[in-house]
VOKOL-597178 format. One record per atom (N, C-alpha, C, CB): residue number from 1; x, y, z; residue in one letter; atom name. Coordinates in Angstrom, 2 decimals, padded with zeros to 5 digits. Glycine has a CB too. Example, Ala and Ser with C-alpha at 12.3 -4.5 7.8 and 13.67 -1.06 7.14 Angstrom:
<nodes>
 seq    east   north      up type atom
   1  013.19 -005.69  007.80    a    N
   1  012.30 -004.50  007.80    a   CA
   1  013.20 -003.30  007.80    a    C
   1  011.31 -004.47  009.05    a   CB
   2  012.85 -002.25  007.08    s    N
   2  013.67 -001.06  007.14    s   CA
   2  012.90  000.03  007.87    s    C
   2  014.08 -000.60  005.72    s   CB
</nodes>
This chain:
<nodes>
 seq    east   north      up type atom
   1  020.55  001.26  007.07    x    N
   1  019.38  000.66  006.43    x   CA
   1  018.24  000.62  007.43    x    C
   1  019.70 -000.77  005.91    x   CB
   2  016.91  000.94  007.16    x    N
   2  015.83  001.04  008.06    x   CA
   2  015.41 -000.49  008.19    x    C
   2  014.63  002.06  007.53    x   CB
   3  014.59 -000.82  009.65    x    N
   3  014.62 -002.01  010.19    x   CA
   3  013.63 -002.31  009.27    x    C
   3  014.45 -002.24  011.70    x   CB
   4  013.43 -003.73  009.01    x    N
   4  012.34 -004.45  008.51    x   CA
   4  011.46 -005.19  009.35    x    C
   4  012.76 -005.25  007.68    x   CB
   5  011.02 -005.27  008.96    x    N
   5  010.11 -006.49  009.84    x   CA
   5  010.04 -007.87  008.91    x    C
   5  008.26 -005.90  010.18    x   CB
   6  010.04 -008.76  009.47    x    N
   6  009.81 -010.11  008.88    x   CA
   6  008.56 -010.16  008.19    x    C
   6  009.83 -011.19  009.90    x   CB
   7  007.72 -009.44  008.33    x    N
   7  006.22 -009.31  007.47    x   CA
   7  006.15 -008.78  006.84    x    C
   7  005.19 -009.00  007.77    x   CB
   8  007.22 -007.51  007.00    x    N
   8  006.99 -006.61  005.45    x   CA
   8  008.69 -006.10  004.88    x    C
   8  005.77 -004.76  005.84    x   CB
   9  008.10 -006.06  003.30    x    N
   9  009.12 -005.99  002.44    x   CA
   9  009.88 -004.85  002.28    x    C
   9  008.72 -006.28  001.40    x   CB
  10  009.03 -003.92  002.45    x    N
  10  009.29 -002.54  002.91    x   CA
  10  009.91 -001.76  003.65    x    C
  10  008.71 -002.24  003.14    x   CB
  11  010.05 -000.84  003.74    x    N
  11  010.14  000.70  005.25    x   CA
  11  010.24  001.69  004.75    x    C
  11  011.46  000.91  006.43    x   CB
  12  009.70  002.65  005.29    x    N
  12  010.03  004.14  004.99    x   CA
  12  011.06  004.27  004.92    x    C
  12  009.69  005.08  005.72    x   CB
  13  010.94  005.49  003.67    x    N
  13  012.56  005.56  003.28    x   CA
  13  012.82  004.89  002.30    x    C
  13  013.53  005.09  004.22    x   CB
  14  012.55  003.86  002.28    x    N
  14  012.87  002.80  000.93    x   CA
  14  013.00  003.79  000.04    x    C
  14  011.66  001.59  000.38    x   CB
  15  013.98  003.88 -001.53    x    N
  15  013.87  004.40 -002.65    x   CA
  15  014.47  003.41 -003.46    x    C
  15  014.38  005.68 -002.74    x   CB
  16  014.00  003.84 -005.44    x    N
  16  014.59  002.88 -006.34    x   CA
  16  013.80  004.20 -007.53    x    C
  16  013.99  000.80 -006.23    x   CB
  17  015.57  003.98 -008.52    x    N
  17  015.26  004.63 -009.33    x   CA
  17  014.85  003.33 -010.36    x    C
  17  016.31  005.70 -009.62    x   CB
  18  014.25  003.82 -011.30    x    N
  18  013.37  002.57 -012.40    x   CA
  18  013.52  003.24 -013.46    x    C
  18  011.58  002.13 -012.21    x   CB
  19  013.76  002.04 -014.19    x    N
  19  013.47  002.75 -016.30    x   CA
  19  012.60  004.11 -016.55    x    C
  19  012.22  001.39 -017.49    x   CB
  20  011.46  003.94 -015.65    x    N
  20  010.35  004.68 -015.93    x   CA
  20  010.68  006.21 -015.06    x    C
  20  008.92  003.75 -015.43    x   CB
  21  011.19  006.24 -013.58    x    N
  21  011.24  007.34 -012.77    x   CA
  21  011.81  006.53 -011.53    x    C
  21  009.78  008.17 -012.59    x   CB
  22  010.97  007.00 -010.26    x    N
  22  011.36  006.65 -009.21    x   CA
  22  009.95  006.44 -008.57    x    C
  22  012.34  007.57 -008.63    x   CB
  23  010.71  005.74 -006.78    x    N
  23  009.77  005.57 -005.95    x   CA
  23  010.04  005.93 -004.43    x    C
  23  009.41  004.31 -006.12    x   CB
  24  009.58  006.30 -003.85    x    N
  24  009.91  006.25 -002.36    x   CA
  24  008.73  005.98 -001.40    x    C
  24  010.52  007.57 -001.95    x   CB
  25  009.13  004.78 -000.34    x    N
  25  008.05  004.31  000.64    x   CA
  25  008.00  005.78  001.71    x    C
  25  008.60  002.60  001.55    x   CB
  26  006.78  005.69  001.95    x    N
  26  006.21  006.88  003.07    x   CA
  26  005.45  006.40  004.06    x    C
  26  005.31  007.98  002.49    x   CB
  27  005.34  005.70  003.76    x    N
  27  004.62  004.97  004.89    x   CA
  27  004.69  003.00  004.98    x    C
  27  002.91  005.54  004.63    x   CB
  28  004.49  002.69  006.15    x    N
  28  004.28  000.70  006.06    x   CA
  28  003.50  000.73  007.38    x    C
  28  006.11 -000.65  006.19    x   CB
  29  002.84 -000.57  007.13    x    N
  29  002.01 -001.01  008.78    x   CA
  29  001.04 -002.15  007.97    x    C
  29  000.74  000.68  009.85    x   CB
  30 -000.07 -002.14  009.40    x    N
  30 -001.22 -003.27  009.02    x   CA
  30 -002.41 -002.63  008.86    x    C
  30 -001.47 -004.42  010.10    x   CB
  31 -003.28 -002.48  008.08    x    N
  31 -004.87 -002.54  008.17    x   CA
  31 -005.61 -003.55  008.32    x    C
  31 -005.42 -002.13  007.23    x   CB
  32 -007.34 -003.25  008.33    x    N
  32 -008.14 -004.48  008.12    x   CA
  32 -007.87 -005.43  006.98    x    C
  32 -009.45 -004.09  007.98    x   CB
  33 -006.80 -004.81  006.28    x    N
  33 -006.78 -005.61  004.87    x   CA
  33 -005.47 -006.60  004.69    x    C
  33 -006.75 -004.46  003.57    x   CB
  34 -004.76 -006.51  005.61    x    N
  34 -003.53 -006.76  006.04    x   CA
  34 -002.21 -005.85  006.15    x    C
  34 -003.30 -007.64  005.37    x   CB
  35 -001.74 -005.78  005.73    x    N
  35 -000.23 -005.05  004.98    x   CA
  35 -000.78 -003.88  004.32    x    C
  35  000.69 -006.08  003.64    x   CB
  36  000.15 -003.01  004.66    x    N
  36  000.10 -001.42  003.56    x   CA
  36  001.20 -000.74  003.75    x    C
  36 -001.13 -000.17  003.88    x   CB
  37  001.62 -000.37  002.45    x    N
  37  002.45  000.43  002.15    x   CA
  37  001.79  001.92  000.69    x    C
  37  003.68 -000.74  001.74    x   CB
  38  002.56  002.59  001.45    x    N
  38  002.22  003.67  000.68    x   CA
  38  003.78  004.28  000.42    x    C
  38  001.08  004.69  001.49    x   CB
  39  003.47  005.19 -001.07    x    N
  39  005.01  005.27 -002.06    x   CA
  39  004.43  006.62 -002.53    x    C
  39  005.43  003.84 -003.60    x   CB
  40  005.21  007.11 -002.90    x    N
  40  005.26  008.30 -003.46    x   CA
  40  006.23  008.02 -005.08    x    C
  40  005.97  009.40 -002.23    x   CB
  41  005.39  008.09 -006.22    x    N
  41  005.83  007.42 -007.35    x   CA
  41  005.93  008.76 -008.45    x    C
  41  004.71  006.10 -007.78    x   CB
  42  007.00  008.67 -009.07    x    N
  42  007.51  010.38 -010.07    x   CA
  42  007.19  009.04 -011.33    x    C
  42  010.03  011.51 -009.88    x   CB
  43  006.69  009.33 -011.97    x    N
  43  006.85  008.59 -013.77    x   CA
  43  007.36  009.85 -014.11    x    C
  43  005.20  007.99 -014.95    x   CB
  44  008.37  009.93 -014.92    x    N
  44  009.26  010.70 -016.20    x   CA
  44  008.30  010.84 -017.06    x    C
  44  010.56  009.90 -016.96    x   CB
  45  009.00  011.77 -017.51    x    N
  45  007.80  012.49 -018.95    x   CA
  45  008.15  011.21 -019.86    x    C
  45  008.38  014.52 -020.02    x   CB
  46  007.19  010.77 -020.86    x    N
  46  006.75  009.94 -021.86    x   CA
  46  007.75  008.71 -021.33    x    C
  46  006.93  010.59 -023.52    x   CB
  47  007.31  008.17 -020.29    x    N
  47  007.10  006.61 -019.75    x   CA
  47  006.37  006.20 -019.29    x    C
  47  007.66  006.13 -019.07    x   CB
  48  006.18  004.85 -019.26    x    N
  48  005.37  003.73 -018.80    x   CA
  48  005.54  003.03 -017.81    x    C
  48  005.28  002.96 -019.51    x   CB
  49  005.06  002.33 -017.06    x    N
  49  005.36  001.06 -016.04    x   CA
  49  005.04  000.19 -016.99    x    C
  49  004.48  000.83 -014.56    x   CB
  50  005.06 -001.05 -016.59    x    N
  50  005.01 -002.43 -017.38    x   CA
  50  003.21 -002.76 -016.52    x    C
  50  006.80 -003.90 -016.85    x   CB
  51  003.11 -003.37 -017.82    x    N
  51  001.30 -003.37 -017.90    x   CA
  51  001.51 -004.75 -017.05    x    C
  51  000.23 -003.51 -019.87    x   CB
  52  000.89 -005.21 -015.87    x    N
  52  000.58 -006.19 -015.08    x   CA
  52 -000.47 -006.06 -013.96    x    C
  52  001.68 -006.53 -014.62    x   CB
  53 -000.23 -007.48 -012.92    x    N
  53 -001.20 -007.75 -012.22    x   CA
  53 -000.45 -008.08 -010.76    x    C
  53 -002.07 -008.85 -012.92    x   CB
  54 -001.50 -008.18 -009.77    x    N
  54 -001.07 -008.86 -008.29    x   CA
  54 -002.10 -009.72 -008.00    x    C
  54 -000.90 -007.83 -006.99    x   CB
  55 -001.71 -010.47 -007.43    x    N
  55 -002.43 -011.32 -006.64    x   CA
  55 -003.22 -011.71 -005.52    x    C
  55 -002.03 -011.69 -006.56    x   CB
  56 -001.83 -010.91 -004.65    x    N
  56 -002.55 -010.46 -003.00    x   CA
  56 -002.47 -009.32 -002.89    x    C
  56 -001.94 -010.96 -001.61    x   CB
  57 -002.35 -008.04 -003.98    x    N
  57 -002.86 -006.76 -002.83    x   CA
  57 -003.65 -006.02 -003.96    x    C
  57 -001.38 -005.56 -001.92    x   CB
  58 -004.21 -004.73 -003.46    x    N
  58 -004.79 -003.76 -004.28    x   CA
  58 -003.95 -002.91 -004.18    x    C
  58 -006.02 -003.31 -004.04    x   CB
  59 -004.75 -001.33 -004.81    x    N
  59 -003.78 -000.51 -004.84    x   CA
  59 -004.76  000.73 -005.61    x    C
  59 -002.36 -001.17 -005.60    x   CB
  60 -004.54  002.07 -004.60    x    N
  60 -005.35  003.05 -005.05    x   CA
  60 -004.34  004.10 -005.28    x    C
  60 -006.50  003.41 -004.11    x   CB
  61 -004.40  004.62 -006.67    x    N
  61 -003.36  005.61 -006.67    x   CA
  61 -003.84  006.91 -007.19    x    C
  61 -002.21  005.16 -007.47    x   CB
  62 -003.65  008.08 -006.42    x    N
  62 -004.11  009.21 -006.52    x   CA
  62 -003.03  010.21 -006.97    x    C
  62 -004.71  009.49 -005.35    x   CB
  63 -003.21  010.94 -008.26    x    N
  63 -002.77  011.76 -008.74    x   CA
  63 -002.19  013.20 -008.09    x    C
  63 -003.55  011.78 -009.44    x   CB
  64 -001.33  013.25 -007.59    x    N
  64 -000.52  014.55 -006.81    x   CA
  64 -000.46  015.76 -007.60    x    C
  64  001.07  014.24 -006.48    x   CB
  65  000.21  015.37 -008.78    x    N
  65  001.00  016.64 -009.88    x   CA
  65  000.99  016.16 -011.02    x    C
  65  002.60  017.09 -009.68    x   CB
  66  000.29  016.72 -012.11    x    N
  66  000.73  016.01 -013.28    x   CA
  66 -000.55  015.44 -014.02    x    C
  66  001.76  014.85 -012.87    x   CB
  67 -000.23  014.50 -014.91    x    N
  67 -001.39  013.88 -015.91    x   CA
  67 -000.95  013.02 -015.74    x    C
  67 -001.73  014.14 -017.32    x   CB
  68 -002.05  011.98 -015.69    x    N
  68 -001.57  010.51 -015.40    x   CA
  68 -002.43  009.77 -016.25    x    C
  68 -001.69  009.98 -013.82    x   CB
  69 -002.21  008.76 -017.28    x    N
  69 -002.91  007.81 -018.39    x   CA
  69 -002.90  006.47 -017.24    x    C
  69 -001.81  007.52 -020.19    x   CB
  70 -003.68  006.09 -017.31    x    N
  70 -004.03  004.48 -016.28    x   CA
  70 -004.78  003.53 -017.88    x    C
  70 -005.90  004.86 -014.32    x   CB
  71 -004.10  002.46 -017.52    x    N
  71 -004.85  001.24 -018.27    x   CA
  71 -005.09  000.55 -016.61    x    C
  71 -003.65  000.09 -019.72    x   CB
  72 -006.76  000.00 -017.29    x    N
  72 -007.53 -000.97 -016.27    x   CA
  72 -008.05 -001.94 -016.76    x    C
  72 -008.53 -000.47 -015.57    x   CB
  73 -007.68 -003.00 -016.48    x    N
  73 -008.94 -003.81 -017.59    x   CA
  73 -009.05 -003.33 -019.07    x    C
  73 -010.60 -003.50 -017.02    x   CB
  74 -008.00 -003.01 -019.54    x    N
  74 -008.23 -002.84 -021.21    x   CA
  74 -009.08 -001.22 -021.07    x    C
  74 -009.49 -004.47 -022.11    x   CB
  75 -009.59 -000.58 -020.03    x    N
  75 -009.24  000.86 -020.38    x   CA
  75 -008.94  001.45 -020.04    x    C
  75 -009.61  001.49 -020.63    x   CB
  76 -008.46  002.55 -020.61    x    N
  76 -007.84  003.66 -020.90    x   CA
  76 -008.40  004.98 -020.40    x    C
  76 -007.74  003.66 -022.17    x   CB
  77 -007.67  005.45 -019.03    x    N
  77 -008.50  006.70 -018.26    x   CA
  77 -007.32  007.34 -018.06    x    C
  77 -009.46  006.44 -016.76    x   CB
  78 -007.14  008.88 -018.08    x    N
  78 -007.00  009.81 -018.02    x   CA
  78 -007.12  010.99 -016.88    x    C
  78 -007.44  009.81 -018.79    x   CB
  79 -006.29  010.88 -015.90    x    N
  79 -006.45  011.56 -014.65    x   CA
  79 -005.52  012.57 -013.86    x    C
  79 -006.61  010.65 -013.91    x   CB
  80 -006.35  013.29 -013.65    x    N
  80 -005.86  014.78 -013.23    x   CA
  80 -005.20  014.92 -011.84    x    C
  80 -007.12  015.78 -013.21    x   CB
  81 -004.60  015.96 -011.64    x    N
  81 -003.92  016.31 -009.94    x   CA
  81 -005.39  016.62 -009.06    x    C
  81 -002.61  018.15 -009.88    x   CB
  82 -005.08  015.80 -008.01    x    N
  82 -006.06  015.44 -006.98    x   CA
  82 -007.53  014.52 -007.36    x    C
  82 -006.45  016.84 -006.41    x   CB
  83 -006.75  013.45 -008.72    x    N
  83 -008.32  012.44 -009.07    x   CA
  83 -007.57  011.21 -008.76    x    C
  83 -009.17  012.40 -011.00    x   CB
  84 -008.01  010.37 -008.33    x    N
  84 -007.54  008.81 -007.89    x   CA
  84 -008.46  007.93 -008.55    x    C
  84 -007.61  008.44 -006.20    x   CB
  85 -007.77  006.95 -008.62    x    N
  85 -008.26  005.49 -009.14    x   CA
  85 -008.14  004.06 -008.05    x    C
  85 -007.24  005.17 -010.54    x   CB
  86 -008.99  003.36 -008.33    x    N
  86 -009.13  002.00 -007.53    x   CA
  86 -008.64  000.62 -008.74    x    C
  86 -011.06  001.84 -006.92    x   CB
  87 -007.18  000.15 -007.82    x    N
  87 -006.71 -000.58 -008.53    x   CA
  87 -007.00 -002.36 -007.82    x    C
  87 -005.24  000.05 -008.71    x   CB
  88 -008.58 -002.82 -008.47    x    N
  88 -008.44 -004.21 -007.77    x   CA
  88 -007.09 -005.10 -008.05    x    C
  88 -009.67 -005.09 -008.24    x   CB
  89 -007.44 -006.41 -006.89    x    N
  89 -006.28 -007.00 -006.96    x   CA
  89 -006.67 -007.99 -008.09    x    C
  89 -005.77 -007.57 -005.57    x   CB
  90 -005.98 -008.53 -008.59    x    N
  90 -005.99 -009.41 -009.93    x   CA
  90 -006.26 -008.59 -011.27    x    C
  90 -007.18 -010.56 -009.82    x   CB
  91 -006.68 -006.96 -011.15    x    N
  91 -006.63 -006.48 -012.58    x   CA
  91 -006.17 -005.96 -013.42    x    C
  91 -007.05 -006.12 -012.83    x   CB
  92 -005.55 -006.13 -014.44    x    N
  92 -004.26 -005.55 -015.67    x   CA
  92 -004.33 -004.12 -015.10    x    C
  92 -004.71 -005.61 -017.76    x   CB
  93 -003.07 -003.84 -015.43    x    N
  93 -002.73 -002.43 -014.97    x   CA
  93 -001.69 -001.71 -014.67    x    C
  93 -003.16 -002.25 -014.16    x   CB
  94 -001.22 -000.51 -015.48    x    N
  94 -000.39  000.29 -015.96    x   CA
  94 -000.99  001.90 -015.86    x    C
  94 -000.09 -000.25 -017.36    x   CB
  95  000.78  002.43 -015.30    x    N
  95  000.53  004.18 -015.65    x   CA
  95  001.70  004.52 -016.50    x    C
  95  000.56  005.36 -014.13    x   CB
  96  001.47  005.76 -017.27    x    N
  96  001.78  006.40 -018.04    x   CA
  96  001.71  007.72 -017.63    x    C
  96  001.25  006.08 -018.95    x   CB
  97  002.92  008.36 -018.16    x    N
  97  002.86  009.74 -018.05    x   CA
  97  002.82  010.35 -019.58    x    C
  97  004.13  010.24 -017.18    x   CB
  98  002.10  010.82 -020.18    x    N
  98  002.42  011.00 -021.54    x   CA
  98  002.79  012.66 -021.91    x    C
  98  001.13  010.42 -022.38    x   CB
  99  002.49  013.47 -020.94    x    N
  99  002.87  014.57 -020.88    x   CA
  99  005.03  015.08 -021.03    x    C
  99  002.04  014.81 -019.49    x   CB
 100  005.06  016.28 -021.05    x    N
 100  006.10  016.70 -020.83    x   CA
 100  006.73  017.27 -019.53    x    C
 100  006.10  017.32 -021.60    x   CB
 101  005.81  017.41 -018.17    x    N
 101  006.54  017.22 -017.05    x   CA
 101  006.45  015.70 -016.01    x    C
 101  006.13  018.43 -016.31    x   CB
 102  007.25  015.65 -015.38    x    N
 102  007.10  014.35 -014.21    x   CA
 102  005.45  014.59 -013.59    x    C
 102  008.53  014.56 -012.61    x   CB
 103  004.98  012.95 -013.74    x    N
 103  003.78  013.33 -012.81    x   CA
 103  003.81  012.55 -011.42    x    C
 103  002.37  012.99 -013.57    x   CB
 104  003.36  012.79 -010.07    x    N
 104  003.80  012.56 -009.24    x   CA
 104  002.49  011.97 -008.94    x    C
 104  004.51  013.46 -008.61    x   CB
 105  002.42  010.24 -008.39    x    N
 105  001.33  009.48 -008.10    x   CA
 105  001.46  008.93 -006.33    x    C
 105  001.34  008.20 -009.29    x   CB
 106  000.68  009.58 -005.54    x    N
 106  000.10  008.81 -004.27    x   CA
 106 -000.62  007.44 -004.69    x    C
 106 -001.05  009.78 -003.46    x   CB
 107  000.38  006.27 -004.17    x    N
 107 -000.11  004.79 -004.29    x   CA
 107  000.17  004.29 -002.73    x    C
 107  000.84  003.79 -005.58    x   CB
 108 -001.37  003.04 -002.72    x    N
 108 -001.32  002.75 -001.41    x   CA
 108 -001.97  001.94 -001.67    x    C
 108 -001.61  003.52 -000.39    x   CB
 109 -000.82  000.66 -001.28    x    N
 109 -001.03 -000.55 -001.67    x   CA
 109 -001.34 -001.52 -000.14    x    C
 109  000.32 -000.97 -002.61    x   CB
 110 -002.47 -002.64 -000.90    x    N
 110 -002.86 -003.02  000.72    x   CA
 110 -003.03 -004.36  000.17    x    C
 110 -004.39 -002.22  001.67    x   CB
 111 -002.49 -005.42  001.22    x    N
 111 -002.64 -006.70  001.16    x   CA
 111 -001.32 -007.31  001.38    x    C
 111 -003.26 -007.06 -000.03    x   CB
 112 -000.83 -008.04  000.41    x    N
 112  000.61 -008.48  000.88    x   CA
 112  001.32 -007.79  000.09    x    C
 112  001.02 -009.96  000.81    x   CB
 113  001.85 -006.95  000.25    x    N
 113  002.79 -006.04 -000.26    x   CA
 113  004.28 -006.20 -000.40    x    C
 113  002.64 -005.07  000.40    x   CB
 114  004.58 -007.19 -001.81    x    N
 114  005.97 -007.45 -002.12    x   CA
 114  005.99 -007.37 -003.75    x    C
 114  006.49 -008.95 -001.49    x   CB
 115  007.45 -006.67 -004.27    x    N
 115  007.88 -006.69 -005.10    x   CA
 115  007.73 -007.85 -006.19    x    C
 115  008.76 -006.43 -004.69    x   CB
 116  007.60 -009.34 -005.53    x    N
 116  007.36 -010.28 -006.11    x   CA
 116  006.23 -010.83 -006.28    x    C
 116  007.93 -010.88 -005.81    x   CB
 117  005.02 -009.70 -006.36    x    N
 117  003.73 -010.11 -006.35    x   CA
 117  003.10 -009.27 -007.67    x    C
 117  003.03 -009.81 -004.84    x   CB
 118  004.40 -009.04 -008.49    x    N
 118  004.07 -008.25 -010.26    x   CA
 118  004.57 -009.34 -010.83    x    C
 118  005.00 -006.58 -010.94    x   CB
 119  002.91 -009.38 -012.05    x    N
 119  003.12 -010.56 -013.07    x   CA
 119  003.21 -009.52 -014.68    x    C
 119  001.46 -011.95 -012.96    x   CB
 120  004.12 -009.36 -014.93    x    N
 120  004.25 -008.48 -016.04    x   CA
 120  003.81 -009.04 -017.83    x    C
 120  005.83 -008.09 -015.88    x   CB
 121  003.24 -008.39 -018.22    x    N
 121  002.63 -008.96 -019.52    x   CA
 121  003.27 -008.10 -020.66    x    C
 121  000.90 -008.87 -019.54    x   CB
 122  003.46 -007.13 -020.16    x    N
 122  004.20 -006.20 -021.63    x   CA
 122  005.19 -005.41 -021.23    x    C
 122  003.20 -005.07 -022.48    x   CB
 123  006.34 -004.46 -021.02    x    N
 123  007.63 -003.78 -020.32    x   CA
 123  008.04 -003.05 -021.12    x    C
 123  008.76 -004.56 -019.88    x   CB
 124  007.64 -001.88 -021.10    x    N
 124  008.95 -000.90 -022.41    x   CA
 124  010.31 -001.19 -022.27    x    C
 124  009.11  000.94 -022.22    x   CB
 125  011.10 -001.88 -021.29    x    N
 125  012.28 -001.83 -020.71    x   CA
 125  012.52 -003.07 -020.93    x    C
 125  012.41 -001.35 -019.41    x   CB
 126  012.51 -003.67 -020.92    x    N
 126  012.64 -005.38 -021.82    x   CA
 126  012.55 -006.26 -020.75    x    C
 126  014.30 -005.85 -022.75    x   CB
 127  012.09 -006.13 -019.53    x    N
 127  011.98 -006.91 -018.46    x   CA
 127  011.10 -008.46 -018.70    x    C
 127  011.34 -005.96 -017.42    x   CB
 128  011.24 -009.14 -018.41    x    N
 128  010.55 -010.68 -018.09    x   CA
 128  009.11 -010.31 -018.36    x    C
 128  010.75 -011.37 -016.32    x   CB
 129  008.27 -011.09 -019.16    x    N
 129  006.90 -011.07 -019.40    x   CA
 129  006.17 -012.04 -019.41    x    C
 129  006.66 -010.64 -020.32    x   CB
 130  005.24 -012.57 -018.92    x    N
 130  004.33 -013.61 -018.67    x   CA
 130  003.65 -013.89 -020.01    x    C
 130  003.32 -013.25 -017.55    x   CB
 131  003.42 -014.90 -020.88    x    N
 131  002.10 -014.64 -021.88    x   CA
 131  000.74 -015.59 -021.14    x    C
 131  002.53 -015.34 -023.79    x   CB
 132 -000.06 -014.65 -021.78    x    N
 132 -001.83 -015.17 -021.05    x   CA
 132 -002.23 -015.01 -022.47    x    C
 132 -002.98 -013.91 -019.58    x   CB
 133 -002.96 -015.93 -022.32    x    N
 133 -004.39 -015.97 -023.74    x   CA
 133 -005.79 -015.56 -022.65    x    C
 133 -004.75 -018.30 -024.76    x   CB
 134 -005.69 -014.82 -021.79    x    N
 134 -006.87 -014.21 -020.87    x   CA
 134 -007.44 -013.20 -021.77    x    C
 134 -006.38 -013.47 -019.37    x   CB
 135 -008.48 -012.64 -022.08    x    N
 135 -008.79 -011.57 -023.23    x   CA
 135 -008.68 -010.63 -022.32    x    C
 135 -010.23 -011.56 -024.12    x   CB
 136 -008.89 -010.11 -021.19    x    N
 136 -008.52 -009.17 -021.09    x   CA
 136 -007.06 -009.02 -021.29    x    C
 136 -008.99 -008.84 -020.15    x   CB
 137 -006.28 -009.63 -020.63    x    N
 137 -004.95 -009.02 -021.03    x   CA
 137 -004.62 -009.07 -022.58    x    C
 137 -003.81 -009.78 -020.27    x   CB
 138 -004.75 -009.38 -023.47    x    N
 138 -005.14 -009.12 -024.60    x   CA
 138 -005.47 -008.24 -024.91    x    C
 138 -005.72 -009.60 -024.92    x   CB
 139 -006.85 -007.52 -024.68    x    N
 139 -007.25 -006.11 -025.01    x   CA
 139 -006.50 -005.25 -024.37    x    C
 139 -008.57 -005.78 -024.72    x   CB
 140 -005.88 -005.77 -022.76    x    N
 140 -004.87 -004.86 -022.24    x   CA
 140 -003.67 -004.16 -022.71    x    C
 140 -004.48 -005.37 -021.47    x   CB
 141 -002.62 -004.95 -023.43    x    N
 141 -001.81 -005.11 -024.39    x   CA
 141 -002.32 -004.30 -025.22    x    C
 141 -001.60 -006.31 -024.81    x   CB
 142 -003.48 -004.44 -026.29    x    N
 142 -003.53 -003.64 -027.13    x   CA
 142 -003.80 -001.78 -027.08    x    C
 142 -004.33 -004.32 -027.72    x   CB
 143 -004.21 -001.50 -025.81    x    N
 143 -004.08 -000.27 -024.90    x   CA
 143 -002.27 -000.36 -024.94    x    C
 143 -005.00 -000.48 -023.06    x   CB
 144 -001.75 -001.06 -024.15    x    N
 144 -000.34 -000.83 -024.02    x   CA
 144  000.45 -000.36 -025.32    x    C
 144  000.24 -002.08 -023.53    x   CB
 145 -000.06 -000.94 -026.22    x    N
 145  000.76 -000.43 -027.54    x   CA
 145  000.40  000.20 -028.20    x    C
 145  001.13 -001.05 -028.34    x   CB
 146 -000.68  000.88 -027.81    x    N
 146 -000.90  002.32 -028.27    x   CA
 146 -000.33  003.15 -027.55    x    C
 146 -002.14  002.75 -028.33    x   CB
 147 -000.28  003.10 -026.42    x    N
 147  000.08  003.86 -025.41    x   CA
 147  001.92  004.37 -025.61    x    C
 147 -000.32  002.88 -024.02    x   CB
 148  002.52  003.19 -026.20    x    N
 148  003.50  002.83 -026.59    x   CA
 148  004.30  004.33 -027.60    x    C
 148  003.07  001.42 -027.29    x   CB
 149  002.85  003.71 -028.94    x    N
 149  002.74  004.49 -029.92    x   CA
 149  002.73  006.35 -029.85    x    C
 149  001.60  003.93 -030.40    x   CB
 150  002.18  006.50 -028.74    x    N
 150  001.88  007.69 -028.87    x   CA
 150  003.41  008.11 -027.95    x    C
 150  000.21  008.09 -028.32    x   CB
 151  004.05  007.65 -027.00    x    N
 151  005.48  007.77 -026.23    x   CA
 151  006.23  008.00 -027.77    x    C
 151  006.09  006.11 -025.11    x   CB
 152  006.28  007.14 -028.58    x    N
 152  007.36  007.13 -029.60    x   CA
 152  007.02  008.19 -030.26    x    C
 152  007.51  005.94 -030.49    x   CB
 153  005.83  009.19 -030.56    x    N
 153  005.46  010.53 -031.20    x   CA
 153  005.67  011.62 -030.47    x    C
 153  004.17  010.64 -031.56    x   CB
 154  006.03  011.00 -028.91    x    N
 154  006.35  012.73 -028.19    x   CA
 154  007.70  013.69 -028.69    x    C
 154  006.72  012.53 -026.33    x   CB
</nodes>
């Protein structure tokens, strides 16, 4: 098992297969921002992550291979191999692969970087869900289940 550090949750190397695909850490350390880890993330053809939020970190994830659907704030963007997105910290947010091959996402997450810092609002996989009467997550959700909708037509 690779060493940890008491500060971070992480290490290279890390992997986990998920409902959705997989992940593997490629990198850990500190920036100006605190904590970072960076993953190398496969979503499976017609899956989802679970639509949520963090608290203490951000997270910019750039498109490697593949088509990638992002909900942000209730919208709905659409991004190509070699286009990235800026994921603030506190804002709804989910990827999708809706295509028919794996799409492969560069994420690099900065701040306090732990597993226990996802507040989940919706889960194709039946995982634990938070309810908010926040409107965005509301309008978020309603992105999610379309998003849903169109997985169940592939």
């Amino acid at each position: 098992m690779p060493h940890r550090s008491i500060l971070q949750a992480y290490s290279i190397g890390d992997r986990d297969a998920r409902p959705w695909g997989t992940y593997e850490v490629t990198d850990v350390g500190t920036s100006d921002k605190g904590e970072f880890c960076e993953k190398l993330i496969i979503v499976s053809p017609a899956n989802i992550l679970s639509l949520q939020s963090h608290d203490m970190r951000e997270e910019t994830w750039r498109v490697v291979e593949g088509t990638l659907t992002v909900i942000l704030n209730e919208r709905v963007i659409t991004l190509q191999s070699g286009e990235e997105i800026f994921i603030p910290k506190g804002s709804i947010h989910a990827m999708a692969n809706l295509s028919d091959a794996p799409c492969h996402v560069f994420e690099r997450q900065e701040g306090i970087c732990r597993e226990e810092d996802i507040h989940r609002y919706m889960d194709m996989y039946g995982r634990d869900v938070a309810q908010s009467d926040d409107p965005i997550v509301i309008a978020s959700l309603e992105a999610y289940k379309d998003i849903l909708q169109k997985i169940k037509a592939l």
